[in-house]
KOLMIRO-276050 format. One line per 4 residues: for each residue x, z, y of N, C-alpha, C, O. Coordinates in steps of 0.001 Angstrom, whole numbers. Each point is the difference from the previous one (the first is absolute). Example, Ala and Ser with C-alpha at 12.3 -4.5 7.8 and 13.67 -1.06 7.14 Angstrom:
13190 7800 -5690 -890 0 1190 900 0 1200 1036 665 -19  -1386 -1385 1069 820 60 1190 -770 730 1090 509 169 1108;
//
This chain:
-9968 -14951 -4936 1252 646 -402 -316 1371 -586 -490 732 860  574 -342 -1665 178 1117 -888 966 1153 -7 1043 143 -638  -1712 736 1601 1410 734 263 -542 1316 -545 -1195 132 -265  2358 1127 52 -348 805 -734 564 1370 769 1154 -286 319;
-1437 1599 107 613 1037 417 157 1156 -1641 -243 -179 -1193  770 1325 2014 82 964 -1314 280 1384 635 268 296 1164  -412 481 -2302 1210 1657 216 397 -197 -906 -561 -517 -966  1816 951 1081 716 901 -680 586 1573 -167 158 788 934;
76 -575 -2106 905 1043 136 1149 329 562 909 -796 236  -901 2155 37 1146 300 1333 1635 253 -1641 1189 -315 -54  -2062 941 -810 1308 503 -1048 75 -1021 -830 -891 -783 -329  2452 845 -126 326 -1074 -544 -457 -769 -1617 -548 -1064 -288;
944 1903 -304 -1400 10 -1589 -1513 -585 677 -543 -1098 -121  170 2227 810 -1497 -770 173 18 -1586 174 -621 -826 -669  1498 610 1747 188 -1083 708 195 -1164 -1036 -888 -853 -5  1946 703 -885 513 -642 -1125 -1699 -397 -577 -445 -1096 342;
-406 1987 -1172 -783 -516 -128 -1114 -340 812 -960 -375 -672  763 384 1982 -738 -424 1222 55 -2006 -203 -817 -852 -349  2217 850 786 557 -1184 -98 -223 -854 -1486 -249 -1206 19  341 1800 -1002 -350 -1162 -1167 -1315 -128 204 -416 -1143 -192;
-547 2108 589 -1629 -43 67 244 -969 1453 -803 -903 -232  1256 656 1204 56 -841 1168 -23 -1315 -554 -933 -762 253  1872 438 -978 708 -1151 -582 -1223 -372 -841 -785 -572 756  317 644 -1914 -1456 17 -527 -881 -777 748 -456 -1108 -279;
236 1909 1406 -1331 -79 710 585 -798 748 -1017 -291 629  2053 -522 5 341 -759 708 -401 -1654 -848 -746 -914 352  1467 1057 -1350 79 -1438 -850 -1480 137 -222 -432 -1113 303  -691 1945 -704 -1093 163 -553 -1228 -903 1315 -901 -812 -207;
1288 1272 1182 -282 -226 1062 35 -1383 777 -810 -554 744  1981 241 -1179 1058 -1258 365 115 246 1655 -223 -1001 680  454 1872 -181 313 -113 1058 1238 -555 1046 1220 134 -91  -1768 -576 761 1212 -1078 833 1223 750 1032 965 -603 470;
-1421 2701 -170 1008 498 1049 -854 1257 -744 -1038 308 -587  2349 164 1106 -173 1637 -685 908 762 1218 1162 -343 219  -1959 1606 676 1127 612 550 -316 1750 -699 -937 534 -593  2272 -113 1063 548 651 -1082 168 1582 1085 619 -268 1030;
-898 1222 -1086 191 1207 1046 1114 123 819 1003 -633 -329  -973 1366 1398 1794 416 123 680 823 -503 -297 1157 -296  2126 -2202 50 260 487 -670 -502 632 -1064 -290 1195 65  93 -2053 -1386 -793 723 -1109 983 242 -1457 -399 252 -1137;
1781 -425 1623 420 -154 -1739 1345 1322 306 1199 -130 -249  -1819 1215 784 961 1516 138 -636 660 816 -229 -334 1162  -196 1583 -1838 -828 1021 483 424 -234 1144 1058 -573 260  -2450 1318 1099 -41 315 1309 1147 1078 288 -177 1206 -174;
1532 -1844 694 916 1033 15 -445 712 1591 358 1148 267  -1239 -2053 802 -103 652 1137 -702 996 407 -439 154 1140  273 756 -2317 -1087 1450 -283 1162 819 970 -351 566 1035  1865 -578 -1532 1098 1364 988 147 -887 1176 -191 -1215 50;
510 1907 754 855 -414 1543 1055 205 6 543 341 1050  262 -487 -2389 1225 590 71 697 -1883 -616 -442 -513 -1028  1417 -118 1829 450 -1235 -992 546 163 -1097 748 977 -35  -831 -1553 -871 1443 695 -1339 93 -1863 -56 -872 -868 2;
2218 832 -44 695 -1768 164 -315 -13 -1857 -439 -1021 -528  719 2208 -237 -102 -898 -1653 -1591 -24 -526 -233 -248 -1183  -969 552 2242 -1311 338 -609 51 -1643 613 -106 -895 -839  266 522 2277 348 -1552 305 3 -689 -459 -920 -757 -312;
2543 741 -38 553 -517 -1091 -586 -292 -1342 507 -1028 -449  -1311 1510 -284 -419 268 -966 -1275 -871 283 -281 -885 -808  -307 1039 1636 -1739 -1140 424 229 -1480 40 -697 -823 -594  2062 471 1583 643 -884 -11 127 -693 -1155 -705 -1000 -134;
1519 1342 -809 156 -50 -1225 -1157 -358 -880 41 -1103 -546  -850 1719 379 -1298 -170 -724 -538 -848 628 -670 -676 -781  573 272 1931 -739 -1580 561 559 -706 -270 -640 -997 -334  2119 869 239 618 -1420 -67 -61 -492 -1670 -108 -1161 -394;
217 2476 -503 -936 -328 -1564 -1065 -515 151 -46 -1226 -93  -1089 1922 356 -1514 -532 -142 -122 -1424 998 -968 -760 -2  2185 618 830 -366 -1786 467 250 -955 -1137 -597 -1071 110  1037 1160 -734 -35 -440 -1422 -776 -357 -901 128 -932 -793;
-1101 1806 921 -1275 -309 -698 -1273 -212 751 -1142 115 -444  1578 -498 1858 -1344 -127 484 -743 -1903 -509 -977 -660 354  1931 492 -1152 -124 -1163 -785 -1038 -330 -1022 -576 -1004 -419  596 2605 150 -1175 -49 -1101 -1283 411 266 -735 563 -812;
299 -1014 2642 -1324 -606 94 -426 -1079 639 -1095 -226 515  2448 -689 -621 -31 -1394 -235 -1508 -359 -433 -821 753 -524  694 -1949 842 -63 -458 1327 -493 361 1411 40 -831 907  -310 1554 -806 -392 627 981 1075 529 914 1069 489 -368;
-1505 -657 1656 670 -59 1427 326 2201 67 -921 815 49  2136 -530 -68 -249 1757 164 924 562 1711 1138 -221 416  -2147 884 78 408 388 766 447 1383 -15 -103 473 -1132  581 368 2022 71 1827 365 1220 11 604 292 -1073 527;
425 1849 -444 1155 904 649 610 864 -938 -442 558 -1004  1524 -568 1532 1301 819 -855 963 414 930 87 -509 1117  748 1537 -1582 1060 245 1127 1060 -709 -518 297 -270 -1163  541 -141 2850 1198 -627 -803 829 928 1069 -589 791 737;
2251 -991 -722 1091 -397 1015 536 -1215 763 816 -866 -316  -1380 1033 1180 647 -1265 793 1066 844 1367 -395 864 783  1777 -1463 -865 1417 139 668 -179 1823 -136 43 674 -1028  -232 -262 2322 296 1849 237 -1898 273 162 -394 903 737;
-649 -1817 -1531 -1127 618 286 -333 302 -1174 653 -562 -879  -1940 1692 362 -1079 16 -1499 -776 -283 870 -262 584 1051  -532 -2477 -1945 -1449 -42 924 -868 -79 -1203 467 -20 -1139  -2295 -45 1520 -964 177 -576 -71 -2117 -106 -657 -782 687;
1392 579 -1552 -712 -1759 -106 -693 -577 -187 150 -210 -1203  -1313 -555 1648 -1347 -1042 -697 569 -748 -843 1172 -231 297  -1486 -183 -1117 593 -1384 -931 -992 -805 -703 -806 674 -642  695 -1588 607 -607 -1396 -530 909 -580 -1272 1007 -707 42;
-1579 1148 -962 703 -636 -1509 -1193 -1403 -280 -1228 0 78  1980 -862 -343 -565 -1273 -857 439 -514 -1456 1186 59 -323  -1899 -428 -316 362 -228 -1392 963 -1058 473 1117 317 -410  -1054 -1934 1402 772 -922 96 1106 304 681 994 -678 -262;
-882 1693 1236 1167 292 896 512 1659 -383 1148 435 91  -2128 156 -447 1071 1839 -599 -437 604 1360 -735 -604 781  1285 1946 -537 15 418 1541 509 -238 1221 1150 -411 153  -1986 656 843 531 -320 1553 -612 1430 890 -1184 333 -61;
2043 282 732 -486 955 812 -627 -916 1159 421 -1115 307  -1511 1792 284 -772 -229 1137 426 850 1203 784 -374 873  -1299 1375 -925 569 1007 1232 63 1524 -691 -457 351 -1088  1038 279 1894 -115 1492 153 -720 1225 969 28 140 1222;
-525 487 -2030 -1170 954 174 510 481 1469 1115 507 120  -1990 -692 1001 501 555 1080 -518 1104 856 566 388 1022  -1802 147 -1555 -827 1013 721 202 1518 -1741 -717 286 -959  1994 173 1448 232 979 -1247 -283 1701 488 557 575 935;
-1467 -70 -1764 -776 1215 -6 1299 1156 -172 1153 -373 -216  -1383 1236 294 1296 1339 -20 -728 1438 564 268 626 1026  -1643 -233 -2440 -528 810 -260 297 718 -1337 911 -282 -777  -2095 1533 603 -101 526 -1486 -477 -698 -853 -1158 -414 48;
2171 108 -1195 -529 -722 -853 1025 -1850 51 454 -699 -905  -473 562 2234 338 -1116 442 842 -325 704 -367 -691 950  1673 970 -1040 1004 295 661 642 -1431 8 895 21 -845  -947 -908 1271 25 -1458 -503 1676 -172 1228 1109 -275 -459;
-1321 463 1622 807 96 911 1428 558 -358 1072 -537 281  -1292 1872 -1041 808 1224 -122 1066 -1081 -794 1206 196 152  -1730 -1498 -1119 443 -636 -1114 589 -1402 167 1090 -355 -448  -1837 -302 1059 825 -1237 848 -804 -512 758 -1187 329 -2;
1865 -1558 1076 223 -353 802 -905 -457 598 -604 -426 -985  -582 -104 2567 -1006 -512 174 892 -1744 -288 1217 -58 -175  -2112 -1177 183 800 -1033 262 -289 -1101 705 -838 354 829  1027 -1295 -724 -625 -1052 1244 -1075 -103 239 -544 -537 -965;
-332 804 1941 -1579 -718 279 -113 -1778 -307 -336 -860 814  726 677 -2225 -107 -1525 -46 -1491 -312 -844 5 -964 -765  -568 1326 827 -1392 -229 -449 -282 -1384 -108 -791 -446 830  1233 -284 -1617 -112 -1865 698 -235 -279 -2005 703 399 -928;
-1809 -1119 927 -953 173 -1446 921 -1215 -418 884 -575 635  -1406 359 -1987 706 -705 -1015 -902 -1012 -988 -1022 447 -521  1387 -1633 322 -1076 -973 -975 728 368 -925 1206 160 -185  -2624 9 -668 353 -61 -1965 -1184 -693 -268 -1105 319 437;
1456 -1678 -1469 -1359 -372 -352 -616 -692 1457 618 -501 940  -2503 740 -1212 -280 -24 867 -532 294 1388 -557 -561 944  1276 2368 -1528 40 1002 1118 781 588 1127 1038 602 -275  -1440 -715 1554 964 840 743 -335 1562 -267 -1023 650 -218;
2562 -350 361 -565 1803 -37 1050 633 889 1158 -356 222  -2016 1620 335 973 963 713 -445 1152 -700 -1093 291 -485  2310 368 546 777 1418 -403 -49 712 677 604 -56 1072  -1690 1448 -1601 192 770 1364 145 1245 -1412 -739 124 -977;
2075 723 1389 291 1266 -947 -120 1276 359 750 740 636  -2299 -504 -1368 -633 1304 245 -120 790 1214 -1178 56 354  1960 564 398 -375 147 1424 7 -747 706 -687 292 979  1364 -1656 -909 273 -1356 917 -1501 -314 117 -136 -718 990;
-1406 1022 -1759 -847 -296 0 -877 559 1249 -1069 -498 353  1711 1638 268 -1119 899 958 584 -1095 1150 -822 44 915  1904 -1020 -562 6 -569 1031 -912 -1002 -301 161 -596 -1065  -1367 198 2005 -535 -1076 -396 463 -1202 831 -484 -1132 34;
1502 1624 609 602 -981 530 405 -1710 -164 29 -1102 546  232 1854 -1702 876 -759 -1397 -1155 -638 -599 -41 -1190 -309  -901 2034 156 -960 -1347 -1316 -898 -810 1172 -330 -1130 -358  -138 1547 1761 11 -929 1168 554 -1314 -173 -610 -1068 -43;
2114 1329 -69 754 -1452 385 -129 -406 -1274 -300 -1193 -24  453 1943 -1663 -192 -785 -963 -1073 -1223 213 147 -1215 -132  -1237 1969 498 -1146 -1140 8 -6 -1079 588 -490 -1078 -334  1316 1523 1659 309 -1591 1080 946 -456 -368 359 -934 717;
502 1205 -1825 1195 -360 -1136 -954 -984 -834 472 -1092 -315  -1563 1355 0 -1118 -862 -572 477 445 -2064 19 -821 -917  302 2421 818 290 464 -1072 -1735 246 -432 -996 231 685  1260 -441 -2417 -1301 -60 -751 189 989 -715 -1062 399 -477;
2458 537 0 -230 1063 -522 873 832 773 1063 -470 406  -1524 2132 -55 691 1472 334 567 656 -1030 -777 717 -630  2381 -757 111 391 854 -1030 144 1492 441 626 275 1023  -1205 685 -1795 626 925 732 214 1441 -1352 -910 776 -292;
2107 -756 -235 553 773 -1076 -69 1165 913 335 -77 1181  -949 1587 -1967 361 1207 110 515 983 -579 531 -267 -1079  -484 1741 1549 -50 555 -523 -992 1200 935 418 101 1153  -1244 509 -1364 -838 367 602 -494 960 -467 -21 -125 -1225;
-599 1479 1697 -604 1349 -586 -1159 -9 -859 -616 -1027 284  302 1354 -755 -1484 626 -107 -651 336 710 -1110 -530 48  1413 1476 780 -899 466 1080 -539 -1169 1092 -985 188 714  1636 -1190 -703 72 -892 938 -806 -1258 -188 -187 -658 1023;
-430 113 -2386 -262 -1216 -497 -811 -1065 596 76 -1229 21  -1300 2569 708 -1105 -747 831 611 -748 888 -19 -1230 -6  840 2235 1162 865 -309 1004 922 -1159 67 311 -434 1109  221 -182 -2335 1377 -864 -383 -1983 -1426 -27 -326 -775 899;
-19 891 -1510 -1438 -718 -323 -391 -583 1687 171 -1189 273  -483 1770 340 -32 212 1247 824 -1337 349 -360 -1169 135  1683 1845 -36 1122 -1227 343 -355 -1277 -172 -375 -783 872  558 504 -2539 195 -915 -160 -1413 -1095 134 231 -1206 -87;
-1491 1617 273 -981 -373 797 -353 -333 1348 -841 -819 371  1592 1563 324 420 -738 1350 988 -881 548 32 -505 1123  887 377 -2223 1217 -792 -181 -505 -1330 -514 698 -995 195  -1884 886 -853 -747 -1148 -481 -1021 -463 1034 -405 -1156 123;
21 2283 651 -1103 -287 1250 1582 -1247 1037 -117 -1089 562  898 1659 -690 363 -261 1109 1245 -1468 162 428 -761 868  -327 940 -1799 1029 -1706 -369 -1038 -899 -582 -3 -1153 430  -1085 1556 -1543 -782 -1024 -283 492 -603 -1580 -193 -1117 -482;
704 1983 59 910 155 -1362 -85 1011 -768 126 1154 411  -436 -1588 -2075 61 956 -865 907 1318 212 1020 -185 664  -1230 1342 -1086 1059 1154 -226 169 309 -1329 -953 199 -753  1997 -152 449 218 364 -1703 1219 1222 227 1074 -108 591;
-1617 1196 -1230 795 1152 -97 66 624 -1626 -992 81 -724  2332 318 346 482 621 -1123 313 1568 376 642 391 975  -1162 281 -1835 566 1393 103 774 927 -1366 110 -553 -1094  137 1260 1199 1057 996 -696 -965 1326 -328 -385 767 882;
76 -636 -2233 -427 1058 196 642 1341 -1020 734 -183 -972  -1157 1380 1410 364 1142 -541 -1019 758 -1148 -91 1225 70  -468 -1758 -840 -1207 673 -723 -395 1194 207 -1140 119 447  1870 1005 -680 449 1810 218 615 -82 767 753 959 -173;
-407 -1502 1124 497 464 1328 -922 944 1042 -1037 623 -228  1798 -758 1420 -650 719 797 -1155 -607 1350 -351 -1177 -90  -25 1767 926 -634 -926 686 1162 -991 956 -364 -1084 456  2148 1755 -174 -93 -968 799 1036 -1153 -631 542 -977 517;
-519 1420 -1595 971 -1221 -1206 -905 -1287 42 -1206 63 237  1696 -914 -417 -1153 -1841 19 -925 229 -1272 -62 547 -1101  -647 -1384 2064 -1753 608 -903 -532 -1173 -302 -1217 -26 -188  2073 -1343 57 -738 -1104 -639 -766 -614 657 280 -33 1199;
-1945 -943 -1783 -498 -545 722 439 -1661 1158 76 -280 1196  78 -307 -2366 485 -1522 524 -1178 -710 862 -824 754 517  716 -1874 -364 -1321 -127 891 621 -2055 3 1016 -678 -151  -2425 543 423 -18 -1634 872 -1317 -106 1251 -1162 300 -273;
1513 -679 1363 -798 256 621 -172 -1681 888 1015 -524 461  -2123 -27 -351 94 -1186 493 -105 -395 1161 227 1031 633  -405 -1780 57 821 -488 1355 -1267 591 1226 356 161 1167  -1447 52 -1483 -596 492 1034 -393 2082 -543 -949 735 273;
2030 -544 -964 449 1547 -49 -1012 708 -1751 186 991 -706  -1275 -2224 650 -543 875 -1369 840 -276 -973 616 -999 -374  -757 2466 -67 974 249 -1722 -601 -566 -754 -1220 114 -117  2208 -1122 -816 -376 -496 -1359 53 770 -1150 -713 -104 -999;
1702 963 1237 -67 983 -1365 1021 468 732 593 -421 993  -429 2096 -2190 951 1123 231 194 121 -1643 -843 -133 -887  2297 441 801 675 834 -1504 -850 1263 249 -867 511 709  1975 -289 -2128 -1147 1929 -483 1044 108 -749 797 -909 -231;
-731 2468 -351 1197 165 -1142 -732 -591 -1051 750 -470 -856  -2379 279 535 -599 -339 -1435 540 -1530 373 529 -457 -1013  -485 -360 1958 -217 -1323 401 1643 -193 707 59 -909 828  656 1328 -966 1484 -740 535 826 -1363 1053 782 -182 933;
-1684 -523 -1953 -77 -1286 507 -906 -653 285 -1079 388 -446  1083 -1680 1318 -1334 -443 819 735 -1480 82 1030 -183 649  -1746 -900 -1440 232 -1087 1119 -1362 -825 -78 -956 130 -765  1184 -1017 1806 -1097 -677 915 -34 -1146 123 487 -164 1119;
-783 -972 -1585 -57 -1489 587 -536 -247 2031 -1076 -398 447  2045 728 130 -364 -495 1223 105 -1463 584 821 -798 -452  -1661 493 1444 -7 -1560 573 1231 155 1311 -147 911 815  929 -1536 -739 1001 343 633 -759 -735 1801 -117 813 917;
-194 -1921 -736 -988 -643 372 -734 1455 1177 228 218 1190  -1013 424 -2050 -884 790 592 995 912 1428 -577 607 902  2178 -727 -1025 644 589 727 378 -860 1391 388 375 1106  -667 -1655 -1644 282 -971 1037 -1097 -38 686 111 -180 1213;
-1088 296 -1643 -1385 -307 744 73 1433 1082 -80 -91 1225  280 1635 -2126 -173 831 1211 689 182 1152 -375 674 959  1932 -1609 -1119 581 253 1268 -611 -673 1758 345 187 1167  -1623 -1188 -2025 -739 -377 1179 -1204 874 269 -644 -482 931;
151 1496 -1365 -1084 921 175 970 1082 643 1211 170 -143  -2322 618 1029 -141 1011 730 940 1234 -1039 -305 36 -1192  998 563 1512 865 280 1543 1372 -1045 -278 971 -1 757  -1068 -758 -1816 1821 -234 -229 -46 -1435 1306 1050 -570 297;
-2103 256 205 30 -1606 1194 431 714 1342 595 -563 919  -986 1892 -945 -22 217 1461 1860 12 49 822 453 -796  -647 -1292 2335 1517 -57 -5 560 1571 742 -671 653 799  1741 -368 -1190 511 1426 933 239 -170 1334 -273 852 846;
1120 -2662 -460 227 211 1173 -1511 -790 864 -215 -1211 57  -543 2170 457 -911 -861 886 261 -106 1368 -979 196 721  2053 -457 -163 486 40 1524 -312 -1175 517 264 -247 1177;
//
C-alpha cells in the first residue's frame, strides 16, 4: 500500500500552492492514502487564548470548501481533521474521505493542549474517548490527533484492535520535532503498527508556531522517512502484512492481564 505523509503551509496563499504541488506528487506517485495535517485548510487560529466565534466561524467555513476538493487526489484514500459544530459543542474531528463513499467522521480529538502558542482548549471542546479504528481498503486504522498520541494507551489497544496503520495529523512546534518523533516511534513500538503523521508548517515563523516534518515510522518503531521544507512530501510502499506479523513479537504478545 502506498501511502504518503506531508507539510504544509500554515498561510493561506502558501498553502493554495502546497496543495496543487500535493496533488502532483500524489497522482505522480499513485498513491493509495494520503493523510493530510491538522486542521490544514485555515491558518492556526489557536496561537490567542482569546475565542473569537467569527475567526471559528470562518475555519469552519473554509473546511467545509476544501472538502470539496479533497477529490482531486482521487484515488486515493485522505485522511486528517477539521473543526466542525456538533449540537452546543466546537470539536477537533478525524475524518476518513473515500473517492466511493465522500466523508465520514471517526472520532474527536480528546487529549486537547491549552498552552502558548496552543490554546486548543481555550477554542473547543475535548470529545468522546471513542478511539475504535476503521477499515478502508485493506487497512485498519486508528486515529490518534496530535496530543491523543502521548497516551499510549490508545495505540496499546490499537494493536490488540489488530490496526496496521497509526494516523496521527498535527500541528506541532519547531522546537519540539525530535520529541513529537519520539512519539510516534513508540506508538509503533507499541501496537505493532505503522505511524503516519502530517504536519503544518510555518517557514518564518517562530520556534513555537508548527515546524513541519511529516514522518512514517514502521511497526517495530524504525523511521522510514521524514518531510523537510526542500522535501514536503514522502510516500512509501509499505507491506501491510509486516504489521500483522509484529503484533505476535515482543512486547505487543505479552497480555496486560496476567492474574
Amino acid at each position: 500500500m502506498k501511502v504518503t505523509v506531508c507539510e504544509l503551509n500554515n498561510e493561506p496563499n502558501d498553502f493554495s500552492l502546497d496543495w496543487e504541488q500535493l496533488v502532483f506528487h500524489v497522482k505522480a506517485e499513485n498513491s493509495n492514502l494520503v493523510l493530510l495535517p491538522e486542521m490544514p485548510f485555515s491558518p492556526w487560529f489557536a496561537r490567542s487564548n482569546k475565542y473569537d466565534p467569527k475567526v471559528w466561524q470562518s475555519a469552519v467555513k473554509a473546511h467545509d470548501e476544501w472538502e470539496s476538493r479533497l477529490k482531486e487526489l482521487r484515488p486515493a484514500i485522505v485522511l486528517g481533521s477539521r473543526p466542525v459544530n456538533k449540537g452546543s459543542k466546537r470539536l477537533n474531528e478525524a475524518f476518513i474521505w473515500e473517492p466511493e463513499f465522500g466523508y465520514s467522521a471517526v472520532y474527536s480529538k480528546y487529549y486537547v493542549p491549552d498552552e502558548e502558542g496552543f490554546w486548543e482548549a481555550s477554542w473547543y471542546d475535548r470529545g468522546n474517548a471513542d478511539f475504535i479504528p476503521v477499515q478502508s481498503a485493506e487497512a485498519l486504522i486508528g486515529f490518534l490527533i496530535c496530543s491523543d498520541i502521548w497516551f499510549f494507551e490508545h495505540s496499546r489497544a490499537y494493536g490488540q484492535m489488530g490496526v496496521h496503520l497509526i494516523a496521527c495529523p498535527r500541528a506541532t512546534p519547531k522546537s519540539t520535532l525530535d520529541k513529537w518523533l519520539v512519539a510516534g516511534r513508540a506508538a509503533s513500538v507499541v501496537s505493532g503498527a505503522f505511524c503516519l503523521s502530517s504536519n503544518r508548517i510555518s517557514p518564518k515563523g517562530k520556534q513555537i508556531d508548527p515546524g513541519g516534518q511529516g514522518w512514517i515510522t514502521g511497526p517495530d518503531g524504525e523511521v522510514l522517512g521524514k518531510t523537510s521544507p526542500r522535501k514536503p512530501f514522502l510516500t512509501i510502499d509499505i507491506d501491510l502484512s509486516k504489521a500483522d506479523h509484529a503484533k505476535k513479537t515482543y512486547p505487543r504478545y505479552i497480555k496486560e492481564d496476567i492474574s
